[in-house]
C-alpha positions in Angstrom: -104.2 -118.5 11.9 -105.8 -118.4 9.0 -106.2 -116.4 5.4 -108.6 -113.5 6.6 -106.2 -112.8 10.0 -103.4 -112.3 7.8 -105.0 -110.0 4.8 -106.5 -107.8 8.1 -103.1 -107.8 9.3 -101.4 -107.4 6.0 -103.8 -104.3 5.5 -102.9 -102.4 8.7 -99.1 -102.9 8.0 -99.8 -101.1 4.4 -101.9 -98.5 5.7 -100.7 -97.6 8.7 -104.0 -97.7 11.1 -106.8 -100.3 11.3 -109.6 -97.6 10.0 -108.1 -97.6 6.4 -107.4 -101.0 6.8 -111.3 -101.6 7.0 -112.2 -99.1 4.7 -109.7 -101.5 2.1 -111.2 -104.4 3.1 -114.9 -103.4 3.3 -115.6 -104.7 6.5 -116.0 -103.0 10.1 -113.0 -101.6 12.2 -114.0 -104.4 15.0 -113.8 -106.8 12.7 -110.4 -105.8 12.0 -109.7 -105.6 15.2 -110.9 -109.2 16.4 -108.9 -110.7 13.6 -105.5 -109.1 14.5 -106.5 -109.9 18.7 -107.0 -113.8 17.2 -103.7 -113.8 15.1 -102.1 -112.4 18.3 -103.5 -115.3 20.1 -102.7 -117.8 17.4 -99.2 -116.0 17.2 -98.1 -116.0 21.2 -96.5 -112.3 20.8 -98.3 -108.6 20.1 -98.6 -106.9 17.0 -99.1 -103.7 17.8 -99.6 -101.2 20.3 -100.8 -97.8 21.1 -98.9 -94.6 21.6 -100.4 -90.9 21.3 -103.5 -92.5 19.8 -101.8 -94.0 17.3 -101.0 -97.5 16.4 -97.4 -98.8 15.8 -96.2 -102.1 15.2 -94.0 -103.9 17.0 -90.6 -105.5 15.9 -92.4 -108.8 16.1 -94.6 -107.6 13.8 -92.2 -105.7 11.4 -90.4 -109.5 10.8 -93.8 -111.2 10.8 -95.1 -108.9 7.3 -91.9 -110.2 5.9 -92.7 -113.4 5.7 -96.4 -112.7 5.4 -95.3 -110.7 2.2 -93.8 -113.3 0.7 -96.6 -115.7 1.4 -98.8 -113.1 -0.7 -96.2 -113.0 -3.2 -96.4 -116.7 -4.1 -100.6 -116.4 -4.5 -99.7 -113.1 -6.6 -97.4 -115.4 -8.9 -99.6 -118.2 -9.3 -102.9 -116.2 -10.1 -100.3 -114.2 -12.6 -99.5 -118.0 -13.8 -103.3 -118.6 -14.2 -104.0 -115.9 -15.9 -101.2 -116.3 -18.8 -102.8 -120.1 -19.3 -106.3 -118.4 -19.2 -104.6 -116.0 -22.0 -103.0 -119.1 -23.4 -99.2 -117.9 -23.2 -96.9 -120.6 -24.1 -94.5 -118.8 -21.7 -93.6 -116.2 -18.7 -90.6 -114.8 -17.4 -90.6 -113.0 -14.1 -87.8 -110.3 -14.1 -86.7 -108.4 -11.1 -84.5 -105.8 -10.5 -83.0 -103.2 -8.4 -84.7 -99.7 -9.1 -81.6 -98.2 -11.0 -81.6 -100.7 -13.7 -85.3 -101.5 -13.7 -85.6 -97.7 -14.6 -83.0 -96.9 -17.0 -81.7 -99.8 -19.6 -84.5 -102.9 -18.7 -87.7 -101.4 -20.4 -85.9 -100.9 -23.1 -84.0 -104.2 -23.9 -87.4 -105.8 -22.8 -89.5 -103.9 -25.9 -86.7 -105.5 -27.7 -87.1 -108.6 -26.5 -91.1 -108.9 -26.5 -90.7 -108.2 -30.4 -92.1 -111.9 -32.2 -92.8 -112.6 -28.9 -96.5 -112.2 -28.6 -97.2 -115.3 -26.6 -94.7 -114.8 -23.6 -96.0 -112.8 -20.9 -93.8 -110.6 -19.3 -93.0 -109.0 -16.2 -90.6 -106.6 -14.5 -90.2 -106.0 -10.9 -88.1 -103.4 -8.9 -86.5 -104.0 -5.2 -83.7 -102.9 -3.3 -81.3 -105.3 -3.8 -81.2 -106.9 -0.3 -85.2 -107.4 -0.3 -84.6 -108.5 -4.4 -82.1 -111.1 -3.7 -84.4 -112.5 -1.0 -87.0 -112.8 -3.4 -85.0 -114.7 -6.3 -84.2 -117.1 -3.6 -87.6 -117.6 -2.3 -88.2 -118.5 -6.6 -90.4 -115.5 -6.5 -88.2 -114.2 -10.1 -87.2 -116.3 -13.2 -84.3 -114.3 -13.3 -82.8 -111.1 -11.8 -80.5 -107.8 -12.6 -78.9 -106.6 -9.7 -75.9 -103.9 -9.1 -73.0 -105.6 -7.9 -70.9 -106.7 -5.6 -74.3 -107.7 -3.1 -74.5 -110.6 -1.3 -75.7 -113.5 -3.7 -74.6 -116.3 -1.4 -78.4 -117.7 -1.6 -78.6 -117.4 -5.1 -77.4 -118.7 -8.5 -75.0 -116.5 -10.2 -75.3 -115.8 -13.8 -73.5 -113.7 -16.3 -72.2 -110.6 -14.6 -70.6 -107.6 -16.5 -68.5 -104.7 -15.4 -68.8 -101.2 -17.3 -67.6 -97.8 -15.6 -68.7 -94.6 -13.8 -69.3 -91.7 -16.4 -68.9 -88.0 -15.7 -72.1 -85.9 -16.2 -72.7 -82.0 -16.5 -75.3 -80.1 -17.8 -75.6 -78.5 -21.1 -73.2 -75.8 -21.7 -70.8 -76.9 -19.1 -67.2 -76.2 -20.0 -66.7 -80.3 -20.0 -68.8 -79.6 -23.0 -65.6 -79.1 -24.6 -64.0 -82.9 -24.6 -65.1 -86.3 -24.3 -62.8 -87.2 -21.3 -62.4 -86.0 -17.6 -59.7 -86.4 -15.7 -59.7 -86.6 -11.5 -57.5 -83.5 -12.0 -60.1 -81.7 -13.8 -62.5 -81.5 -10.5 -60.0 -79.3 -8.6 -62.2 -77.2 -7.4 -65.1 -77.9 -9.6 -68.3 -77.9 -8.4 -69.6 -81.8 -7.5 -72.3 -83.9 -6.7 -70.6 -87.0 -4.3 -73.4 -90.1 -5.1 -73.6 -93.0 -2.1 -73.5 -93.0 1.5 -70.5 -93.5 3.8 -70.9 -97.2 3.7 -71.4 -97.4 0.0 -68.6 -99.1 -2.5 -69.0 -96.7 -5.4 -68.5 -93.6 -2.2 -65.9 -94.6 -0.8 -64.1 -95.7 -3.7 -64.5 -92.1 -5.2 -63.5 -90.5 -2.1 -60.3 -92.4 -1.8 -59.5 -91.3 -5.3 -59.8 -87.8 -4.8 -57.6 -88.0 -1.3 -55.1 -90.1 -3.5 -54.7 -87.1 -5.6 -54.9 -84.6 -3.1 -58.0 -83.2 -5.7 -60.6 -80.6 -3.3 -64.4 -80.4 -5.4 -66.5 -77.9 -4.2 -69.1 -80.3 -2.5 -71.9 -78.4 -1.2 -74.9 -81.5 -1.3 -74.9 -84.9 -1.9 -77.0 -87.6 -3.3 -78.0 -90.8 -2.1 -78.7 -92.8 -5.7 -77.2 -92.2 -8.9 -80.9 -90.9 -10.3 -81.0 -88.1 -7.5 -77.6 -87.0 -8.9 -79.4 -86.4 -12.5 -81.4 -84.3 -10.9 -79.3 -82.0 -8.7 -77.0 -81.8 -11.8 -79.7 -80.9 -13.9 -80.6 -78.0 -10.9 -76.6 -76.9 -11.1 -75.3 -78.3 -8.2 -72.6 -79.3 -10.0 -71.2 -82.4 -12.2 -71.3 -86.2 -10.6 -69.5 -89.8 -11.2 -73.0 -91.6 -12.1 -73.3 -95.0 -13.5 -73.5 -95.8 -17.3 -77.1 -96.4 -17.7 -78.4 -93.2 -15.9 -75.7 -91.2 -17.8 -76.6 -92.4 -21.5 -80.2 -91.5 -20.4 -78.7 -88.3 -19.6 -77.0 -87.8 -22.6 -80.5 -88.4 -24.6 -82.3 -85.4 -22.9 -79.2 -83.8 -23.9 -76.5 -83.1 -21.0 -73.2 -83.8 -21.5 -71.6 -87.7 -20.6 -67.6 -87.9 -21.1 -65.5 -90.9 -19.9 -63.6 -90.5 -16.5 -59.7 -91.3 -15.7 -59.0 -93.6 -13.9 -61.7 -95.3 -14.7 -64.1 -96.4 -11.9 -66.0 -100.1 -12.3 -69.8 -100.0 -12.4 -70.9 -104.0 -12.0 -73.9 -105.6 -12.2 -74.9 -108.9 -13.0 -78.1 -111.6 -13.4 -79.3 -113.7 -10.9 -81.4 -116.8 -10.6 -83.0 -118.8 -8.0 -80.4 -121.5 -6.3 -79.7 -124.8 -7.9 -81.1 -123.4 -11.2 -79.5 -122.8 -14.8 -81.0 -120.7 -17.1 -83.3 -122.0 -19.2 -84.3 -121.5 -23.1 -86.3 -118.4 -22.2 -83.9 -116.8 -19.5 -81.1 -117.5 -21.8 -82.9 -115.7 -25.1 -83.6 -112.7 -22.6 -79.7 -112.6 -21.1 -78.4 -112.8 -25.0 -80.9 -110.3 -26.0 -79.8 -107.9 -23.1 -76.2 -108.5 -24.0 -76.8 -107.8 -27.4 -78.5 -104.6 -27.0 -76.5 -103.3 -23.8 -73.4 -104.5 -25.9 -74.4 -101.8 -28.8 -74.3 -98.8 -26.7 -71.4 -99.5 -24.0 -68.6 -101.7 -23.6 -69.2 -104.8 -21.8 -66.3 -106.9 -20.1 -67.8 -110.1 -18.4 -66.0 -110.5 -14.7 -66.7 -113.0 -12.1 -70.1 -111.7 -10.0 -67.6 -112.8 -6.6 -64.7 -110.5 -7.3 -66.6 -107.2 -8.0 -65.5 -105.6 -4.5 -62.1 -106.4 -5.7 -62.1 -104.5 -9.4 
């Protein structure tokens, strides 16, 4: 196999049919097509296949763009490496994330931490955590912020934290009123569950309410924590939401109070195995602490006991 099979093949997993993928790649649709028939050959197993006039690839294929994926990664990383020496940086640091956090408290504690920091390039990455954690371990990230527990077995641990769930409403709600919610006080009350079945932060909530035989008016759920915001913000109801997305909240001015019993929210940093953070990991880990630290209370826990808190 070699480099023009896989971008041909790469480009038809992206776009979905081999037109587009030619129309990408500036070259004819046969062309396309005898590279993906020689990576076949080269490969021993088919790639794709044709039903109702269209093409769909097959499960071989779907766990061959993996690893293709990450073989474009690693050019990706060292052109971005060239180009900071053709800038002359001093310094990068690759950060990735899981969406949540990439989208609520990292841009900010990163504008922090670029400040006297003109000649370190910087960049920020979001994945789900599964495809993030195989990512750090494939040293794809200098360092990673990932929602715990997760399964970090391939990985280096590094500081993790644990903060709590916070109740948001919108404005003018009666919980308007105080700065605390109690489980008590959703008797009834129109509510927005957040997770699926499988999910920790779900069923820990739901066992709650059974324990104290509390009925919310549930009438639609939310998958993620920012989808919540936003059926909130339409009056579905209130919602248990992590601490992030609900100081974000309470800056475009909906109301955040504190819930009883509190309910963990953990997240940690991660690094690629065998590897301790170095001087410019560690600046950016202190510099998160520091500003994280200023809006919510941090208590550090151990990253391998987060399904137990």
């Amino acid at each position: 196999m070699n480099s023009k099979q896989l971008t041909a093949f790469r480009a038809i997993m992206q776009s979905g049919s081999m037109t587009e993928a030619a129309r990408r790649l500036g070259v004819s649709q046969p062309a396309i097509s005898r590279l993906v028939r020689d990576l076949e050959s080269s490969l021993g197993f088919s790639l794709f296949e044709r039903r109702n006039s269209r093409l769909h690839p097959t499960q071989g294929a779907r766990a061959f763009f993996r690893e293709v994926e990450r073989h474009f990664c690693g050019l990706e990383r060292l052109s971005q490496s060239a180009d900071h020496i053709r800038m002359m940086k001093s310094g990068s640091l690759c950060i990735g994330a899981t969406p949540l956090l990439a989208e609520t408290v990292l841009p900010e504690v990163l504008a922090r931490f670029a400040l006297g920091r003109d000649e370190v390039a910087l960049n920020l990455a979001a994945h789900e955590p599964e495809e993030l954690l195989q990512r750090v371990a494939g040293h794809q990230f200098d360092l990673a912020l990932t929602e715990l527990p997760a399964e970090t077995g391939a990985v280096q641990n590094g500081p993790a934290y644990r903060s709590e769930l916070r109740c948001i409403a919108a404005p003018g709600h009666r919980f308007a009123a105080g700065r605390r919610v109690r489980v008590e006080d959703l008797e009834r009350e129109p509510f927005v569950p957040v997770g699926t079945a499988d999910s920790l932060h779900y069923r820990r909530v739901e066992q709650l309410l059974r324990d104290h035989l509390i009925r919310p008016d549930e009438s639609i759920g939310a998958g993620q924590f920012s989808v919540a915001r936003g059926l909130v913000r339409a009056g579905f109801g209130v919602a248990l939401v992590d601490p992030f997305s609900a100081l974000r909240w309470a800056r475009e001015g909906g109301i955040s109070c504190s819930f009883e019993p509190a309910q963990p929210f953990c997240f940690g940093f991660v690094l690629p195995p065998g590897r301790e953070p170095g001087a410019l990991e560690q600046a950016f880990i202190d510099s998160f602490e520091a500003a994280v630290g200023a809006e919510l209370p941090l208590q550090p826990v151990d990253p391998d006991r987060a399904a137990e808190l």
